[in-house]
ROVEXKE-799467 format. One line per 4 residues: number of its first residue (from 0); their letters; for each residue x, y, z of C-alpha. Coordinates in Angstrom, 3 decimals, padded with zeros to 6 digits. Layout:
// residues N
NUM	A	X/Y/Z; ... $
//
This chain:
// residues 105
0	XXXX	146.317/079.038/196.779; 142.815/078.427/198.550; 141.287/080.605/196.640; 142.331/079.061/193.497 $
4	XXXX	141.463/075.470/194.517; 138.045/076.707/195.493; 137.952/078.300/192.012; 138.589/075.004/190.504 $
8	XXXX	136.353/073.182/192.273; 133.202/074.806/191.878; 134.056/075.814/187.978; 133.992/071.514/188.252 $
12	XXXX	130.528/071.431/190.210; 128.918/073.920/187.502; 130.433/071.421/184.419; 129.131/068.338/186.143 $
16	XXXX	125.742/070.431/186.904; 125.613/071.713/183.310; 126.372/068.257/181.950; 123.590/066.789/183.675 $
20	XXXX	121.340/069.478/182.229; 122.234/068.544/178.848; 121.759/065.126/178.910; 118.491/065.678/180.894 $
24	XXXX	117.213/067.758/177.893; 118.280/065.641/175.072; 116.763/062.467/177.146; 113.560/064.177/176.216 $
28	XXXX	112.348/064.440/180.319; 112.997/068.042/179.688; 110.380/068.341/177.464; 108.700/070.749/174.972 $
32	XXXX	105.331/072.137/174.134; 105.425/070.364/170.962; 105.590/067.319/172.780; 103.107/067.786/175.173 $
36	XXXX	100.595/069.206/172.906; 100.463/067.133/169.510; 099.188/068.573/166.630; 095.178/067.578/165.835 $
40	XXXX	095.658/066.173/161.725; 092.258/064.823/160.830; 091.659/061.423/159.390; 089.931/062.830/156.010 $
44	XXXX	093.153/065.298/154.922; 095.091/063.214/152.764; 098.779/062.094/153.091; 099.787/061.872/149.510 $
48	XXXX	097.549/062.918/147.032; 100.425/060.936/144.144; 101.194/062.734/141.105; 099.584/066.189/139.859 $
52	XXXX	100.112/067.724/136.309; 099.598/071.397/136.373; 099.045/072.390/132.290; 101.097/075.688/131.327 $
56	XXXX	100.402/077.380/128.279; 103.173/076.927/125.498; 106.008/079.205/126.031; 105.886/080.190/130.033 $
60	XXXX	107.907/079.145/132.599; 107.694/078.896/136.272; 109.234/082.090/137.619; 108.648/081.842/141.776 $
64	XXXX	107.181/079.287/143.822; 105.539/080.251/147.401; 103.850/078.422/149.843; 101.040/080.709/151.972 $
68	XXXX	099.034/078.718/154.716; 097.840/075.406/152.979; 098.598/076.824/149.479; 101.278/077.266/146.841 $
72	XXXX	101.768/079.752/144.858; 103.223/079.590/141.380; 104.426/082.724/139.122; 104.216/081.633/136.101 $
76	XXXX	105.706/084.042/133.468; 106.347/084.098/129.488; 104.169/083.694/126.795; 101.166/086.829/127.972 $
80	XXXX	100.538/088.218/131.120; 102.116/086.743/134.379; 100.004/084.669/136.013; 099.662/083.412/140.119 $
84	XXXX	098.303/079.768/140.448; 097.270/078.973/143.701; 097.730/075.275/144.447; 095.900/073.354/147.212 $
88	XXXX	098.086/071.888/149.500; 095.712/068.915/151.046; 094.523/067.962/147.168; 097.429/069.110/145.062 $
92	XXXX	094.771/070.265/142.502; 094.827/074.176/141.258; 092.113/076.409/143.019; 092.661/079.487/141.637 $
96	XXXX	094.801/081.057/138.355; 095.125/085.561/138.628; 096.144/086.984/135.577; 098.655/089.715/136.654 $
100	XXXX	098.251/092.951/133.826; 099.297/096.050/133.605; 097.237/098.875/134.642; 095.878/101.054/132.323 $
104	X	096.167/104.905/132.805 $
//
C-alpha cells in the first residue's frame, strides 16, 4: 500500500513539474533561436511589388510551379517546346525564360 501511494504521488510531482514546463515554453521565457536572433530584411527589398502579368504565348499552360531560393519557377508547357521561367521573388518581374528541347542524336 506504501508503495502505491508513493507511486501516486510522485507520478503527481512529475504532472505538476511537466505542466509547469509547458506553460513556461508557450509563455515564450523558454525561448528559441528564432527569437533571439531576428532575421536581417533590408530596407531597399520590397514588401509588395502589386500586380505582375507574366505574357504566355497562345496555347500553353502553366504545368509546375517551384520556388528555388528567391525565385520561382514556372513550367510552362503547350503550344512548342516546354519552357522554365524563372521569376524574381523581391521584383516579381521574369529574369530568365529556358527553352526545354529535345536532344538531337
Amino acid at each position: 500500500m506504501k508503495a502505491l501511494k508513493f507511486l501516486v504521488l510522485s507520478m503527481g510531482v512529475v504532472l505538476i513539474v511537466g505542466f509547469g514546463f509547458l506553460i513556461w515554453g508557450l509563455t515564450g521565457k523558454g525561448g528559441s533561436n528564432s527569437a533571439k536572433h531576428p532575421v536581417n530584411v533590408s530596407s531597399d527589398t520590397p514588401r509588395d511589388f502589386g500586380l505582375v502579368t507574366v505574357p504566355l504565348p497562345v496555347g500553353t499552360k502553366v504545368d509546375q510551379v517551384l520556388s528555388v531560393d528567391n525565385r520561382i519557377v514556372v513550367r510552362v508547357t503547350g503550344n512548342g517546346p516546354d519552357h522554365l521561367l524563372v521569376l524574381d521573388v523581391n521584383s516579381g518581374k521574369v529574369s530568365g525564360d529556358i527553352a526545354l528541347e529535345a536532344a538531337h542524336p
